[in-house]
C-alpha angles and dihedrals in degrees: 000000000000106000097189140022130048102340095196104103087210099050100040088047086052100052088044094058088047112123124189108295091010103133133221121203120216113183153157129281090269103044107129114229112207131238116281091015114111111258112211103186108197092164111133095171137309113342096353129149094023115239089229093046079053097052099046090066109036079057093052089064097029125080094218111186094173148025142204124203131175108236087231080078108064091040098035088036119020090164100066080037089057092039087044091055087049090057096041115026114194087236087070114022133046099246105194108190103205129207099255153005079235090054084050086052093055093050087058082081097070097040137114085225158302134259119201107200114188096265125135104176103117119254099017087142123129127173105209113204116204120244119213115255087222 
């Protein structure tokens, strides 16, 4: 049995199957996953587990060289937007704001998959893009 690290089999598979530019959704409660992309529900109830607790470790075990954020989320939730730039400060990390939330939901298509985490603040959405280790 696996003693650190992310304990979640299906996390911790998918960050172990990441190549460079593959992409990682973390997202809200709501967000909608489409059809044919693995779903991993972490939702426990209402607001647990937190998106940025998520994030924060999912970071710690990713080489992330880029993210995508919708713009709703700096002026609808300037909170996650603040928390996001503390993970992932522009000094060390690509940060691409998109056009829309609608345009991040697009990109769920493409990618390995997405975590839904319990949190129901709006906009609390990242694409992560994978880095390469070498």
């Amino acid at each position: 049995m696996q003693k650190i690290g992310i304990l979640n089999s299906s996390i911790a598979k998918v960050l172990a199957d990441m190549g460079h530019t593959d992409q990682l959704v973390i997202g809200d409660c709501g967000l909608p996953v489409p059809q044919g992309t693995p779903k991993i529900d972490l939702a426990l109830r209402l607001g647990e587990p937190k998106f940025i607790d998520v994030v924060r470790e999912v970071a710690k075990y990713m080489i992330i060289q880029k993210i995508y954020v919708a713009p709703e989320t700096e002026t609808e939730n300037p909170e996650q937007w603040k928390a996001l730039h503390e993970v992932f400060p522009e000094d060390q990390v690509e940060w691409a704001v998109l056009d829309s939330h609608e345009a991040l939901k697009k990109m769920e298509n493409g990618a390995k998959a997405v975590i839904r985490t319990g949190e129901n603040t709006p906009f609390s959405n990242v694409v992560l893009e994978s880095g390469c280790i070498i």
